[in-house]
N, CA, C and O atoms as a GROMACS GRO file, in nm:
protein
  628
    1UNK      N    1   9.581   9.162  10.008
    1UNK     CA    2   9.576   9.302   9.972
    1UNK      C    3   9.514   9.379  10.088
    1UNK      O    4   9.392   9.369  10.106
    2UNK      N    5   9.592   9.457  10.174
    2UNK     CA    6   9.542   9.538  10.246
    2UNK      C    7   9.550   9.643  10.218
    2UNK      O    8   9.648   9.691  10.160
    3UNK      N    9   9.416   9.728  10.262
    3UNK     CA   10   9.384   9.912  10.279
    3UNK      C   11   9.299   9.928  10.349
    3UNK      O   12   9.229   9.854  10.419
    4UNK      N   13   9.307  10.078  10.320
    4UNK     CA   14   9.252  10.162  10.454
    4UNK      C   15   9.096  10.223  10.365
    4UNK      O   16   9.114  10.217  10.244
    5UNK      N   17   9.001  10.259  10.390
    5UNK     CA   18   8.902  10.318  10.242
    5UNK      C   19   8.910  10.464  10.393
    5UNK      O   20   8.915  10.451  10.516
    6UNK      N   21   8.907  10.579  10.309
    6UNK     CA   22   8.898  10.706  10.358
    6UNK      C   23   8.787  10.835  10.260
    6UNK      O   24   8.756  10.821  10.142
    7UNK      N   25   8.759  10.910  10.318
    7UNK     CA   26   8.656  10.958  10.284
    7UNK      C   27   8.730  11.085  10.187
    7UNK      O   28   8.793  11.147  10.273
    8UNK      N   29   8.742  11.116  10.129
    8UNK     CA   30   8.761  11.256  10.023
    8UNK      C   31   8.649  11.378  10.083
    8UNK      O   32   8.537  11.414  10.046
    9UNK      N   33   8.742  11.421  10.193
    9UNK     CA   34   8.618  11.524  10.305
    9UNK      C   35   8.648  11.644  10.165
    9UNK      O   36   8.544  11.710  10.163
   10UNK      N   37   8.708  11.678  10.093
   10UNK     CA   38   8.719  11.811   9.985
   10UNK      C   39   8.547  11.777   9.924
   10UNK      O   40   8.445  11.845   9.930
   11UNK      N   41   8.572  11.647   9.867
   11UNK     CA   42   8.463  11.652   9.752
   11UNK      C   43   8.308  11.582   9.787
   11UNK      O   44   8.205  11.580   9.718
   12UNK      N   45   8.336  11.524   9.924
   12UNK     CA   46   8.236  11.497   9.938
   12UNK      C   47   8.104  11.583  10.025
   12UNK      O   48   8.164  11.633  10.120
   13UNK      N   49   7.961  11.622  10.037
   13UNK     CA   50   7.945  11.712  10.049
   13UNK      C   51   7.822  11.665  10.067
   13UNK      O   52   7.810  11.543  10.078
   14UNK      N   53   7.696  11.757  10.074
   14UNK     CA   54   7.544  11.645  10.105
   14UNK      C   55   7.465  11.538   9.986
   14UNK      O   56   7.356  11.480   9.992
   15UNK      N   57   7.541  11.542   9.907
   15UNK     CA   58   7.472  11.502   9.816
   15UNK      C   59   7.521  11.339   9.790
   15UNK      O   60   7.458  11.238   9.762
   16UNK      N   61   7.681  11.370   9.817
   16UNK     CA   62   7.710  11.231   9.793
   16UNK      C   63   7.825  11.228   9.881
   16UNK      O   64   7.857  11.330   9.943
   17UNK      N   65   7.903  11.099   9.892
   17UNK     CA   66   8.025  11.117   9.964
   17UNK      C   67   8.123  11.005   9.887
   17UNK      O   68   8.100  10.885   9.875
   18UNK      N   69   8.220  11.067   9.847
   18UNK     CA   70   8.346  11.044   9.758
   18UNK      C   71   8.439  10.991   9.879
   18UNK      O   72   8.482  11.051   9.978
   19UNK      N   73   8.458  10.850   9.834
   19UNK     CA   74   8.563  10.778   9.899
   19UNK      C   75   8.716  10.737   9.792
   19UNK      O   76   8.746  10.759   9.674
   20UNK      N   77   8.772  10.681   9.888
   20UNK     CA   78   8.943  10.626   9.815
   20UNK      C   79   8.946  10.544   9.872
   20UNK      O   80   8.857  10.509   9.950
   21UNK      N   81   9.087  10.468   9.845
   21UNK     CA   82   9.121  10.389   9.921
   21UNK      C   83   9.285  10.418   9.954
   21UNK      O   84   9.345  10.496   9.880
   22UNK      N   85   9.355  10.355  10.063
   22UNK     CA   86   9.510  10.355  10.072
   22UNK      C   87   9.550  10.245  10.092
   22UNK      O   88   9.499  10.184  10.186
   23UNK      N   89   9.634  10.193  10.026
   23UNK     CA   90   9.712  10.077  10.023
   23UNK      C   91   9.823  10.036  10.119
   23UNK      O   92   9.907  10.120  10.153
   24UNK      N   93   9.825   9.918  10.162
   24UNK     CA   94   9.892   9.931  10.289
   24UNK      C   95  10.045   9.965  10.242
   24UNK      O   96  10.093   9.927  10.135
   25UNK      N   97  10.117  10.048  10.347
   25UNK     CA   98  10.268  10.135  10.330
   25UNK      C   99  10.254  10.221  10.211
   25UNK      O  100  10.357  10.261  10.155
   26UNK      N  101  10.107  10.263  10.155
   26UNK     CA  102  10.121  10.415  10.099
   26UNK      C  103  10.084  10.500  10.184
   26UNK      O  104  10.012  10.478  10.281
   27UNK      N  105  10.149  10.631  10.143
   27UNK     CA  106  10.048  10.777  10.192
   27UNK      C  107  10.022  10.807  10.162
   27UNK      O  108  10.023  10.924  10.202
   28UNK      N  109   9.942  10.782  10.032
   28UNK     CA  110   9.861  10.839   9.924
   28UNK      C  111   9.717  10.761   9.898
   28UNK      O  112   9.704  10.638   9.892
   29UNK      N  113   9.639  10.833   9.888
   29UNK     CA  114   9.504  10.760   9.836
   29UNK      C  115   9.536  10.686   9.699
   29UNK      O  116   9.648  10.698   9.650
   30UNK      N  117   9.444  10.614   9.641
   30UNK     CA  118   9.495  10.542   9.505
   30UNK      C  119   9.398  10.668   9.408
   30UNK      O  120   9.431  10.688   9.291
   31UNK      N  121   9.310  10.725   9.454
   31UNK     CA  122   9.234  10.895   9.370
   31UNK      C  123   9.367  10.977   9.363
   31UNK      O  124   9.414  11.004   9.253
   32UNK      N  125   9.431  11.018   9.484
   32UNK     CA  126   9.541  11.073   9.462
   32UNK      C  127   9.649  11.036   9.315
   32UNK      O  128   9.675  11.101   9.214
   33UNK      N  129   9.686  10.916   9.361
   33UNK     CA  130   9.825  10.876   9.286
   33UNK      C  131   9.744  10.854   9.132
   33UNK      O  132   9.819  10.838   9.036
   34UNK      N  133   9.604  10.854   9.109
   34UNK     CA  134   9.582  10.861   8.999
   34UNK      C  135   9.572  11.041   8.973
   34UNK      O  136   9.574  11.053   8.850
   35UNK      N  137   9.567  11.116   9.007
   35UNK     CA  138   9.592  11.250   8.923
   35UNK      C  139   9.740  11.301   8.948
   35UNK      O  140   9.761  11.411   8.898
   36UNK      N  141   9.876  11.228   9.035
   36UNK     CA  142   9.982  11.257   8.979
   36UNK      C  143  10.049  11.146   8.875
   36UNK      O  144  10.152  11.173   8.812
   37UNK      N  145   9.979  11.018   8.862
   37UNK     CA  146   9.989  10.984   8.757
   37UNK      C  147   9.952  11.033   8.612
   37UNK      O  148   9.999  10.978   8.513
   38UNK      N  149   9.894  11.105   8.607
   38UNK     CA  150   9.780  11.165   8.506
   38UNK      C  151   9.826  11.317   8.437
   38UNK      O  152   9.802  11.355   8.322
   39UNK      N  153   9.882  11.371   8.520
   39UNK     CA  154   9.916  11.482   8.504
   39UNK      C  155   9.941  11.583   8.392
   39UNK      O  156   9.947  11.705   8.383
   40UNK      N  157   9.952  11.473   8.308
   40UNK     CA  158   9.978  11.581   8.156
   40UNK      C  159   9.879  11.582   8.086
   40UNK      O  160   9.892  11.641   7.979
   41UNK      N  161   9.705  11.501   8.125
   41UNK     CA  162   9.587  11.519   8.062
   41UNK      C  163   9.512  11.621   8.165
   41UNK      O  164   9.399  11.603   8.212
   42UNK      N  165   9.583  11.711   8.185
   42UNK     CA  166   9.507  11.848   8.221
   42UNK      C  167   9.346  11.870   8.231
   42UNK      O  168   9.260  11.866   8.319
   43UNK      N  169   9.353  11.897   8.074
   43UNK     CA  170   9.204  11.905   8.081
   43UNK      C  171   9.124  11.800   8.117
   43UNK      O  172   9.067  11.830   8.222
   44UNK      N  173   9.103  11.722   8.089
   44UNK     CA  174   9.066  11.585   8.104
   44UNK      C  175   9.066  11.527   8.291
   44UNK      O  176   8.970  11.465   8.337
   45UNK      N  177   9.196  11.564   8.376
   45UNK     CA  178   9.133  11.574   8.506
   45UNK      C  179   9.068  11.715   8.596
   45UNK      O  180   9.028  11.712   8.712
   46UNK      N  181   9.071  11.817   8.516
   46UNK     CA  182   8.971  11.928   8.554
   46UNK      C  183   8.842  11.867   8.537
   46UNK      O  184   8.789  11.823   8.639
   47UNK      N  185   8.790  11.858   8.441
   47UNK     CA  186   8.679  11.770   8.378
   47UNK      C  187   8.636  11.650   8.459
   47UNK      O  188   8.519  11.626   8.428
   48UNK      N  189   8.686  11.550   8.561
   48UNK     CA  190   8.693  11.479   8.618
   48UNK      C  191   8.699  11.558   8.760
   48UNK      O  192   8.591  11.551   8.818
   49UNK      N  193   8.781  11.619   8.819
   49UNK     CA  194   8.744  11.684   8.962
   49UNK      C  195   8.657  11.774   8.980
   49UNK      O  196   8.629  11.811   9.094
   50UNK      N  197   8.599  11.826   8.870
   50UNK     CA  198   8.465  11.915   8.854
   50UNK      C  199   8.330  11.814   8.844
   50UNK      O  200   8.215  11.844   8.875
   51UNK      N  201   8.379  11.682   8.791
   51UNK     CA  202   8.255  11.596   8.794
   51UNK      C  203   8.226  11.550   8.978
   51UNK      O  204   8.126  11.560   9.049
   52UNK      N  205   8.328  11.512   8.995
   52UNK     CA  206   8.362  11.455   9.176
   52UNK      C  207   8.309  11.583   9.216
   52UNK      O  208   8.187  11.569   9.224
   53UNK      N  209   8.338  11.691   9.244
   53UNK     CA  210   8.304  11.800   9.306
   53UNK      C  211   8.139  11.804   9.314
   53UNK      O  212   8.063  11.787   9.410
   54UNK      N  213   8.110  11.839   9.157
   54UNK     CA  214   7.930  11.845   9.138
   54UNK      C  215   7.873  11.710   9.214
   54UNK      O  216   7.799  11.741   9.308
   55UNK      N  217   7.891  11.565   9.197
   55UNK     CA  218   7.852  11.497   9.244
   55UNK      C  219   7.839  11.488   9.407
   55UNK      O  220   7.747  11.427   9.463
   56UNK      N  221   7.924  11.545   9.464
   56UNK     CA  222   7.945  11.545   9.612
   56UNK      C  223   7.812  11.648   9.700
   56UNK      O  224   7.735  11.637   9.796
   57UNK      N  225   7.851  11.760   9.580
   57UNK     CA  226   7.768  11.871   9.654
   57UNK      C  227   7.665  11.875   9.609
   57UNK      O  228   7.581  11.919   9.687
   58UNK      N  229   7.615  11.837   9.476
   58UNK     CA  230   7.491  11.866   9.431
   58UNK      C  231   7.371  11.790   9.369
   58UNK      O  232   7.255  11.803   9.407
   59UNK      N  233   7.426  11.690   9.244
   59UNK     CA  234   7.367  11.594   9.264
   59UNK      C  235   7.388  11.474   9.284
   59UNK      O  236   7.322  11.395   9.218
   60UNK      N  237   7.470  11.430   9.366
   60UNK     CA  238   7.508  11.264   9.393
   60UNK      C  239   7.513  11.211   9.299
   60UNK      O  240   7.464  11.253   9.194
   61UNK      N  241   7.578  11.098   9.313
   61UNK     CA  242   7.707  11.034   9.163
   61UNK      C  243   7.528  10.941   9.104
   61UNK      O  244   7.495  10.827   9.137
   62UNK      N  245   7.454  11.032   9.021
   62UNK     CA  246   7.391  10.942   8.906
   62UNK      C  247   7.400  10.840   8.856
   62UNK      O  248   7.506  10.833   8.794
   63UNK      N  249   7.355  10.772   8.850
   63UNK     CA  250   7.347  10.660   8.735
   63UNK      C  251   7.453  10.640   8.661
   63UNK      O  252   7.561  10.581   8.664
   64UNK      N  253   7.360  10.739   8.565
   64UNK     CA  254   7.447  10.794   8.432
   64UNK      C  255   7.512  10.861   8.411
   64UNK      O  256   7.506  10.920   8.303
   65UNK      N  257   7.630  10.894   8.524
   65UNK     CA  258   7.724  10.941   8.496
   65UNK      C  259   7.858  10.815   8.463
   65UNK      O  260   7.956  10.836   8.391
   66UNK      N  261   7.836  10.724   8.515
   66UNK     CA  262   7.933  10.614   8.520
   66UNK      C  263   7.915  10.512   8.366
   66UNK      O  264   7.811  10.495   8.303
   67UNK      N  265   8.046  10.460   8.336
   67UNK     CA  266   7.988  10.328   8.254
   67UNK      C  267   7.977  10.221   8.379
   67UNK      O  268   8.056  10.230   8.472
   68UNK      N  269   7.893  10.136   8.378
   68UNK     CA  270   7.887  10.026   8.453
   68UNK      C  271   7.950   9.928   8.425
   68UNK      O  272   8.021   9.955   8.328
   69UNK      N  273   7.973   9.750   8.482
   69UNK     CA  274   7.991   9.636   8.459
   69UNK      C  275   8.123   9.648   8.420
   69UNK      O  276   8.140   9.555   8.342
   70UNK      N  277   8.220   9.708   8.430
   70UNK     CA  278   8.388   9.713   8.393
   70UNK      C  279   8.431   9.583   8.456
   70UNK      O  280   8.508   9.506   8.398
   71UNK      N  281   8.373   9.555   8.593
   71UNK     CA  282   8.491   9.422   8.679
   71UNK      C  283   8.424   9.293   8.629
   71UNK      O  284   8.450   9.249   8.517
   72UNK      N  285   8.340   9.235   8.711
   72UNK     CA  286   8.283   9.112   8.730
   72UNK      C  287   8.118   9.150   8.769
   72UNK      O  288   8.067   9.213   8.862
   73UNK      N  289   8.063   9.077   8.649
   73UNK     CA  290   7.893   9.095   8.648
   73UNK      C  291   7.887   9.103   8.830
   73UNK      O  292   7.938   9.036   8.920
   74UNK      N  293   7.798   9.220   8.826
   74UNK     CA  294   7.758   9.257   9.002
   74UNK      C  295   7.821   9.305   9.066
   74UNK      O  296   7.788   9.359   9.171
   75UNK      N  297   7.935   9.298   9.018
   75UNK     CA  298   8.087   9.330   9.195
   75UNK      C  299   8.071   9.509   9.141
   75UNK      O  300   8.182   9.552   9.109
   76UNK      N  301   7.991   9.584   9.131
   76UNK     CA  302   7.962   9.756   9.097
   76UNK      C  303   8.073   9.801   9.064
   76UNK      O  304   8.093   9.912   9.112
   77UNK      N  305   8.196   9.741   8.970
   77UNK     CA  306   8.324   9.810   8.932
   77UNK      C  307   8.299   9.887   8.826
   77UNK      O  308   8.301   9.819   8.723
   78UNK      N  309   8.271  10.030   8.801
   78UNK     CA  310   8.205  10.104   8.695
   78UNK      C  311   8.354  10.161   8.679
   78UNK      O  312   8.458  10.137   8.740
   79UNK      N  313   8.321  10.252   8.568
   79UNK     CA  314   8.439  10.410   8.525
   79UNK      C  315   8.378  10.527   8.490
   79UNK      O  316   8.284  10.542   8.411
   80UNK      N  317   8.445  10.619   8.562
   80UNK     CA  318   8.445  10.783   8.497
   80UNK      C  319   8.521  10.800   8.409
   80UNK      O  320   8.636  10.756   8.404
   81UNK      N  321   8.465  10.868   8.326
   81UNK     CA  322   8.536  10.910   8.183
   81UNK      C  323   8.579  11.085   8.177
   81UNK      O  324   8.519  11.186   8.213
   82UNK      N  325   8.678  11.068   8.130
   82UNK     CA  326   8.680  11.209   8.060
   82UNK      C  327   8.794  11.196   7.922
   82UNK      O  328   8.915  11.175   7.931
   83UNK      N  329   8.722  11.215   7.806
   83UNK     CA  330   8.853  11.226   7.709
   83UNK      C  331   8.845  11.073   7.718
   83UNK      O  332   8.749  11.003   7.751
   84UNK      N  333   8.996  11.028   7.673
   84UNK     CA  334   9.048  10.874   7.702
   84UNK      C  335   9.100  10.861   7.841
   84UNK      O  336   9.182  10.771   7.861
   85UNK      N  337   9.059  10.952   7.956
   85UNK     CA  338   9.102  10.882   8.072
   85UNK      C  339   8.998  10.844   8.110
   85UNK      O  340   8.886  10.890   8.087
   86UNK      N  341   9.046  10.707   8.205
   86UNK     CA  342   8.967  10.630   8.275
   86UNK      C  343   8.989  10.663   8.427
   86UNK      O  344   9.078  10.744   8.449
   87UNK      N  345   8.915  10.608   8.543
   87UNK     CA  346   8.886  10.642   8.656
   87UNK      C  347   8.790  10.488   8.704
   87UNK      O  348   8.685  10.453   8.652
   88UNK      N  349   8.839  10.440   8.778
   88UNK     CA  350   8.802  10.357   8.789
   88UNK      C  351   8.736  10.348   8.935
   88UNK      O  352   8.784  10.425   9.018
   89UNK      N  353   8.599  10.239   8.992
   89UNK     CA  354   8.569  10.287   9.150
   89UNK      C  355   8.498  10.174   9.136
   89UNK      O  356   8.496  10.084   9.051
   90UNK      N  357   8.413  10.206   9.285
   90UNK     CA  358   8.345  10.084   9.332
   90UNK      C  359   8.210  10.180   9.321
   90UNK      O  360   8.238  10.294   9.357
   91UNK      N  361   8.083  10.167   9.285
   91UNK     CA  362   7.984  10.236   9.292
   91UNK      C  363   7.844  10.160   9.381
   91UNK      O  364   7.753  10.088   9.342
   92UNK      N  365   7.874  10.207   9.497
   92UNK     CA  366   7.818  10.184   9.562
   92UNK      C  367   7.644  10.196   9.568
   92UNK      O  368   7.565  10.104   9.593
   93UNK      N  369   7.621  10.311   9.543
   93UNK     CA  370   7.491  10.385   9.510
   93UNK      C  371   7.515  10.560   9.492
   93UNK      O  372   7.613  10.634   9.486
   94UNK      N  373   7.376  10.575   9.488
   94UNK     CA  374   7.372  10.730   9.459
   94UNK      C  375   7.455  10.826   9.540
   94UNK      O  376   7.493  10.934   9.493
   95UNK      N  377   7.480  10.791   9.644
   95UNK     CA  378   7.539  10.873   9.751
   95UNK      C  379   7.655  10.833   9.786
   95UNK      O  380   7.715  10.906   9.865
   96UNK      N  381   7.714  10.725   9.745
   96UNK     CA  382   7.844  10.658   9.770
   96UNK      C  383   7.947  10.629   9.664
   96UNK      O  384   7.918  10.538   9.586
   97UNK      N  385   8.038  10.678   9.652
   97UNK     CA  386   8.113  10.602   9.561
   97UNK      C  387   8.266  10.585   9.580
   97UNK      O  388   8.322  10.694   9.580
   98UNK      N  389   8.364  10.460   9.597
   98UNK     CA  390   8.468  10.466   9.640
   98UNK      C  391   8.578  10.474   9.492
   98UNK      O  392   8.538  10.421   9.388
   99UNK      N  393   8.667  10.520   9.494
   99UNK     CA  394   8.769  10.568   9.383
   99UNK      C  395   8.860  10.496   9.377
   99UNK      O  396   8.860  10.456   9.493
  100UNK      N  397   8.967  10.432   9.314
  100UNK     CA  398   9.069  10.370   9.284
  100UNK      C  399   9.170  10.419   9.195
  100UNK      O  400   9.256  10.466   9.270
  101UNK      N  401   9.197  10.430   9.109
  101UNK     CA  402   9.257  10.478   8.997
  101UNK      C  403   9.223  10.424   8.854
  101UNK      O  404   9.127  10.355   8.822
  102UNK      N  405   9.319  10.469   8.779
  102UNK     CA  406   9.312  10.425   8.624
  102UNK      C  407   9.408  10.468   8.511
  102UNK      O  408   9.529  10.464   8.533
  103UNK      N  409   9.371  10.501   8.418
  103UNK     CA  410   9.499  10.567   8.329
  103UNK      C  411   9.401  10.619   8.216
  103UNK      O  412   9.278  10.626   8.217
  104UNK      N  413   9.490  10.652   8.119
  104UNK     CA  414   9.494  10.702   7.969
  104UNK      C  415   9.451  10.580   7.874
  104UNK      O  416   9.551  10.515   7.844
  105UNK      N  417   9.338  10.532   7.819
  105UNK     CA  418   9.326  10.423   7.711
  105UNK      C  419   9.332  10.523   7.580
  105UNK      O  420   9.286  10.631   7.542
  106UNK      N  421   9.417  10.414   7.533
  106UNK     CA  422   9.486  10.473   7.378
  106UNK      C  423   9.337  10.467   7.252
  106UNK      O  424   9.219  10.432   7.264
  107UNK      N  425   9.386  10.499   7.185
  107UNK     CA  426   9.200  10.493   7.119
  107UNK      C  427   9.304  10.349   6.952
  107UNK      O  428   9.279  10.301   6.842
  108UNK      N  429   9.399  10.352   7.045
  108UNK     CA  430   9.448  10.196   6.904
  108UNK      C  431   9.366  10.073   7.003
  108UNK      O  432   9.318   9.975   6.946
  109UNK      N  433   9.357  10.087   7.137
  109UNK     CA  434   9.302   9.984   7.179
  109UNK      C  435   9.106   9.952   7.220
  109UNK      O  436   9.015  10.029   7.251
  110UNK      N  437   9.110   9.855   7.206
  110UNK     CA  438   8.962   9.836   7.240
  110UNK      C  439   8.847   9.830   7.380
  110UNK      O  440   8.734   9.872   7.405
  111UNK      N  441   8.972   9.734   7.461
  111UNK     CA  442   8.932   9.701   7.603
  111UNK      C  443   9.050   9.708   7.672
  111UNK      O  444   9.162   9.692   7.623
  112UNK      N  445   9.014   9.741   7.836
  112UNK     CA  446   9.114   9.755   7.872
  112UNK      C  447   9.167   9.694   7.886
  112UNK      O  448   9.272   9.744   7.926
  113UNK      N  449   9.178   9.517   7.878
  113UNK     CA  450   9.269   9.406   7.918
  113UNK      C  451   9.361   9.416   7.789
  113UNK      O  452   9.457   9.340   7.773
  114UNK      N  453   9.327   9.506   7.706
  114UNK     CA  454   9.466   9.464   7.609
  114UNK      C  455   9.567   9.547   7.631
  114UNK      O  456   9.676   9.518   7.580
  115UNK      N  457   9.550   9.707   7.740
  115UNK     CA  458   9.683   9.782   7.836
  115UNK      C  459   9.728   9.700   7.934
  115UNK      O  460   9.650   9.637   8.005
  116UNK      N  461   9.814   9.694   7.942
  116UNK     CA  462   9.883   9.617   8.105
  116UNK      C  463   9.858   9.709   8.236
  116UNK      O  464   9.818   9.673   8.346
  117UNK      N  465   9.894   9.843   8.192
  117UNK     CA  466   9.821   9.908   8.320
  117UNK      C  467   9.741   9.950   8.373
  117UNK      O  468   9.728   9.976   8.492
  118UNK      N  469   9.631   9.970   8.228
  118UNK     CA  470   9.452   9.963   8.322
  118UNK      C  471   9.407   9.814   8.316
  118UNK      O  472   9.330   9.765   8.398
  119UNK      N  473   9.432   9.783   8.269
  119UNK     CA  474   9.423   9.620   8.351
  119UNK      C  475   9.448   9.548   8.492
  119UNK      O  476   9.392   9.465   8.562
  120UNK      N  477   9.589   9.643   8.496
  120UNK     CA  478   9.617   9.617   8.638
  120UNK      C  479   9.574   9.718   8.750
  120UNK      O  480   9.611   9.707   8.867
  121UNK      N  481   9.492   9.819   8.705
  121UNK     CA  482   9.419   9.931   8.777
  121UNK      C  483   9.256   9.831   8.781
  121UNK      O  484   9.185   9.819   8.881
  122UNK      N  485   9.229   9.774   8.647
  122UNK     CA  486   9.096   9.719   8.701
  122UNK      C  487   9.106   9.599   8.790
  122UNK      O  488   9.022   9.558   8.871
  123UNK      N  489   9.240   9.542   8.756
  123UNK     CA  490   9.186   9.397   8.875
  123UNK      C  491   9.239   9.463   8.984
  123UNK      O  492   9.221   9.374   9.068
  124UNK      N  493   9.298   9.566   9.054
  124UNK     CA  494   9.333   9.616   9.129
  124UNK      C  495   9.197   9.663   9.226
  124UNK      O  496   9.185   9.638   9.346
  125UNK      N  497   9.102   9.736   9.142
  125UNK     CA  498   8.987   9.787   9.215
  125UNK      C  499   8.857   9.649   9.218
  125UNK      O  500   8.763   9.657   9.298
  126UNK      N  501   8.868   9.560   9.146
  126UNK     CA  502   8.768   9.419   9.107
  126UNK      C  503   8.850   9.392   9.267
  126UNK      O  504   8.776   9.426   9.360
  127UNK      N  505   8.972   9.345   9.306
  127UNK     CA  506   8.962   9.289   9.421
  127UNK      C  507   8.943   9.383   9.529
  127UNK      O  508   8.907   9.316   9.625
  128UNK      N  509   8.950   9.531   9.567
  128UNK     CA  510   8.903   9.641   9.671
  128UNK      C  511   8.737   9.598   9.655
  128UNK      O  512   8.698   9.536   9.754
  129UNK      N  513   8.636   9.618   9.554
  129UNK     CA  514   8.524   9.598   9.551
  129UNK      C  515   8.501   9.462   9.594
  129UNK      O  516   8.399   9.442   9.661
  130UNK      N  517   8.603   9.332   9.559
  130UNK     CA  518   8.506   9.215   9.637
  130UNK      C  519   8.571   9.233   9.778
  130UNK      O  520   8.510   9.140   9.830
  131UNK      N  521   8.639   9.276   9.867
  131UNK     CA  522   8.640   9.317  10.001
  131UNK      C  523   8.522   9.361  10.039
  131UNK      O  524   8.449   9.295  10.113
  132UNK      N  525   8.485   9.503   9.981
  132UNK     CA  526   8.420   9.594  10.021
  132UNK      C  527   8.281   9.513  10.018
  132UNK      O  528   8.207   9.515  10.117
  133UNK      N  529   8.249   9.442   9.901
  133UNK     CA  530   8.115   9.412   9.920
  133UNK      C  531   8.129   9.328  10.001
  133UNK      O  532   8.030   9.333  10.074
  134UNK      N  533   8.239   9.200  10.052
  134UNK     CA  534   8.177   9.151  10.128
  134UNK      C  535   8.144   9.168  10.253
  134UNK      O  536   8.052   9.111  10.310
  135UNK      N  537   8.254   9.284  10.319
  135UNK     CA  538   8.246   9.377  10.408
  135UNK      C  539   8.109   9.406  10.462
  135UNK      O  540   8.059   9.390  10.573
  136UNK      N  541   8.044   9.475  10.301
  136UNK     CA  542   7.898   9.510  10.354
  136UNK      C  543   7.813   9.420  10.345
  136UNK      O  544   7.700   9.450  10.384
  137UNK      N  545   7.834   9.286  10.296
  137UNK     CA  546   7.704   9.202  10.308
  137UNK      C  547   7.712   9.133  10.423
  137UNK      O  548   7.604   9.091  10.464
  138UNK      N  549   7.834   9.101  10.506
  138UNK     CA  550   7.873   9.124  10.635
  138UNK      C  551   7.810   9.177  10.786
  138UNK      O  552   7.785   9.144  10.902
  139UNK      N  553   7.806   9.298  10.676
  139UNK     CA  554   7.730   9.436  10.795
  139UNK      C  555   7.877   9.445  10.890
  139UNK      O  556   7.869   9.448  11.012
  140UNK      N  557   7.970   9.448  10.840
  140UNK     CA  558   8.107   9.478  10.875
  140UNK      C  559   8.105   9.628  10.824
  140UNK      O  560   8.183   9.712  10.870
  141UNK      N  561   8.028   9.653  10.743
  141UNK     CA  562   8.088   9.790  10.721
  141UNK      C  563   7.900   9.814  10.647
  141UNK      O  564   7.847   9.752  10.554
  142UNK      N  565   7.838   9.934  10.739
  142UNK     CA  566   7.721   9.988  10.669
  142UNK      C  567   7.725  10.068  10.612
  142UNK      O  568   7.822  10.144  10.607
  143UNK      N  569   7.616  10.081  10.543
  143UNK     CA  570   7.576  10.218  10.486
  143UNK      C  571   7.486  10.288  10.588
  143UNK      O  572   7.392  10.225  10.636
  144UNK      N  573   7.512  10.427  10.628
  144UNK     CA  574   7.417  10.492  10.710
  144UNK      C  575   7.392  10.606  10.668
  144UNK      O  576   7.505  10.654  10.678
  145UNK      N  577   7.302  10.725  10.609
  145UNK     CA  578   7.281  10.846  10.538
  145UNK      C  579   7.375  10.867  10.489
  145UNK      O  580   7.454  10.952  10.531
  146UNK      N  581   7.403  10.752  10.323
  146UNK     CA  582   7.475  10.821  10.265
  146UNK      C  583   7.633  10.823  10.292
  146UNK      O  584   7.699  10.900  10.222
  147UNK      N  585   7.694  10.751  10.381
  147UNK     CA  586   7.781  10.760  10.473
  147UNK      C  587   7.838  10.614  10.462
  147UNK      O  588   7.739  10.543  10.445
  148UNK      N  589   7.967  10.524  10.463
  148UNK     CA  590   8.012  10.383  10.486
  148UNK      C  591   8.017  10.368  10.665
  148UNK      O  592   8.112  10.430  10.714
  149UNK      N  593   7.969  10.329  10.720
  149UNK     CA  594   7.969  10.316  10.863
  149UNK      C  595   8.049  10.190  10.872
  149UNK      O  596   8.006  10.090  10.814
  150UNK      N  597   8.211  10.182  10.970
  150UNK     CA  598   8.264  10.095  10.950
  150UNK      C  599   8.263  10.037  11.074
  150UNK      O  600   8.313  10.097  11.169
  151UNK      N  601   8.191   9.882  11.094
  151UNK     CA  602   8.186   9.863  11.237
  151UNK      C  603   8.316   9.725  11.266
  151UNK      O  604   8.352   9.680  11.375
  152UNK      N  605   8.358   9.689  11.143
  152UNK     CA  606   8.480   9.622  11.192
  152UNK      C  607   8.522   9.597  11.052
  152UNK      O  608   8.451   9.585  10.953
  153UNK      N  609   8.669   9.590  11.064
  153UNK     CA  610   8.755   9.592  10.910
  153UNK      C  611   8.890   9.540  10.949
  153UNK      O  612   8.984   9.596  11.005
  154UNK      N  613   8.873   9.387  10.891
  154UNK     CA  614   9.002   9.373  10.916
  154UNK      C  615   9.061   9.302  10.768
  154UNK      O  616   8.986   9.293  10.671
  155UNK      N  617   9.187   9.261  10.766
  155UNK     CA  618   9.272   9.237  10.658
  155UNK      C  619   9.188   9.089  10.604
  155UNK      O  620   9.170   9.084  10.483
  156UNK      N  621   9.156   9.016  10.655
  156UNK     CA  622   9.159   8.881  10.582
  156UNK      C  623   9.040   8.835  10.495
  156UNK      O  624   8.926   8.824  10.540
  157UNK      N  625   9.079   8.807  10.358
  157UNK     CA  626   8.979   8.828  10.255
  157UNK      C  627   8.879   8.716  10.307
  157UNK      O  628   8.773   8.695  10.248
   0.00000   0.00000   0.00000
C-alpha cells in the first residue's frame, strides 16, 4: 500500500495541523474522496468541516473530540462523528491528526465490521496508521511544533 500523507494547508492553522493521505495513482486525498463520497449528508459534513476548521485554528484536535481505539489497541485509529457519519484518522496528538475516510453507519448496525465499506475504510486507515507509526518510531518521519517532519519515506512496509 503506497501514499503520499499531505497537509490540509485550508484547515490546518496554529493550533493544530490536519493531514490526509493520497493513494498511490489518486489525485485526490482519501479526506477529499470522503466528502464526495458523502455528499448527500449535508449537514452532517458541514458539522464535520466546521469541527476540522475549529480544531486547526483554535483549539487543536482534543481528546474528546474523537472516539478512540476503532483499529488495533495502540495503533491511534480513532473517529469523528457527526450524525451516523463516520470519519476515520490516525490521531496523532493534540496538534496532529491525519484523515482517511469513512462512510454513513446505518443505526440497524452495531459495529463497523458488520458494513463492508467502513470496514474496508477502517482496515484501510489501521494499515496507513501502522506505516505511519512505524515511520515515526523510526524517526523516519518527526514530529516538530506540531508539524510531521518527513526525513525519509519510502514504500516498503
Amino acid at each position: 500500500m503506497n501514499f503520499d500523507i499531505e497537509e490540509i494547508q485550508e484547515l490546518s492553522g496554529n493550533a493544530a495541523s490536519i493531514y490526509s493521505v493520497t493513494m498511490e495513482g489518486e489525485e485526490t486525498t482519501l479526506l477529499e474522496q470522503f466528502f464526495e463520497e458523502n455528499e448527500e449528508y449535508k449537514a452532517e459534513l458541514n458539522e464535520i468541516i466546521e469541527k476540522l476548521y475549529v480544531m486547526g485554528q483554535k483549539t487543536g484536535c482534543r481528546w474528546d473530540f474523537f472516539r478512540h481505539d476503532e483499529g488495533s489497541p495502540g495503533d491511534g485509529v480513532s473517529v469523528l462523528k457527526s450524525g451516523r457519519l463516520r470519519l476515520y484518522c490516525l490521531y496523532v496528538d493534540s496538534t496532529i491528526v491525519c484523515f482517511g475516510s469513512g462512510g454513513y453507519k446505518s443505526s440497524k448496525i452495531r459495529a463497523y465490521q458488520e458494513d463492508v465499506k467502513l470496514n474496508q475504510k477502517v482496515e484501510q486507515m489501521k494499515a496507513i496508521a501502522k506505516r505511519i507509526n512505524k515511520a515515526i518510531k523510526e524517526r523516519d518521519i518527526e514530529i516538530k511544533q506540531g508539524k510531521l517532519s518527513i526525513n525519509y519515506w519510502d514504500y516498503e512496509d
